[in-house]
N, C-alpha and C positions, 0 to 999 in steps of 0.2 A: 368745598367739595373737591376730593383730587380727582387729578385729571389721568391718573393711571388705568390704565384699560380704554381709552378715546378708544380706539379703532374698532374695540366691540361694542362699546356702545355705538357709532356711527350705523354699521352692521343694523344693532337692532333697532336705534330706534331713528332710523334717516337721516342722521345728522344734527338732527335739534340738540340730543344730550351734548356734544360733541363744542359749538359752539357757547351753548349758557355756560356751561363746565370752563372755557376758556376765558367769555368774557367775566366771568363772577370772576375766576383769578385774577387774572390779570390788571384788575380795575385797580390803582392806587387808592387806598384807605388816606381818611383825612391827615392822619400823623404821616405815613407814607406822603404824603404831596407836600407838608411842610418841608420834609426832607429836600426838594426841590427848590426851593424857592430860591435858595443864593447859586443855583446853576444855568447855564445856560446854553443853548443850541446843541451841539451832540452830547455836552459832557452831563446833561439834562435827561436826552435821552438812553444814553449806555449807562446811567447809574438807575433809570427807572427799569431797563430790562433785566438787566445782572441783579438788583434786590429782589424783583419779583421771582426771575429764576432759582435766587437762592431759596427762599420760601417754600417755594414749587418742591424744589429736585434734593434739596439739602447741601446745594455745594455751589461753586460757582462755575460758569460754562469752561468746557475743556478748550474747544476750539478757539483761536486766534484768527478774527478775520481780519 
C-alpha cells in the first residue's frame, strides 16, 4: 500500500489508514531481515531505514543528519 497521500487519508479516516499504511511498509520482509543479520547497533539500524526508504520513495534520503 503507498503511503502517498497520508495526510488525506488521516483527514478522512482519523488516522487508522495513516498508521496500518506505515506500519505495513515499513515492517522488514523475512529476505529484508536476512539482510541484517551480519550488522550491528546503528549500522543495523540506518541500513534498515534508508532500504526501506528506498522502496517507499524510489531513491535514497536527501538529508544528512
Amino acid at each position: 500500500m503507498p503511503i502517498t497521500g497520508w495526510a488525506e487519508g488521516a483527514a478522512q479516516w482519523g488516522g487508522i489508514w495513516v498508521w496500518t499504511g506505515v506500519v505495513d511498509h515499513f515492517t522488514l520482509s523475512g529476505d529484508e531481515a536476512g539482510w541484517l543479520r551480519n550488522k550491528t547497533g546503528a549500522t543495523r539500524l540506518g541500513f534498515a531505514v534508508q532500504l526501506k526508504f528506498l522502496t517507499w520513495r524510489g531513491r535514497f534520503p536527501r538529508m544528512r543528519l
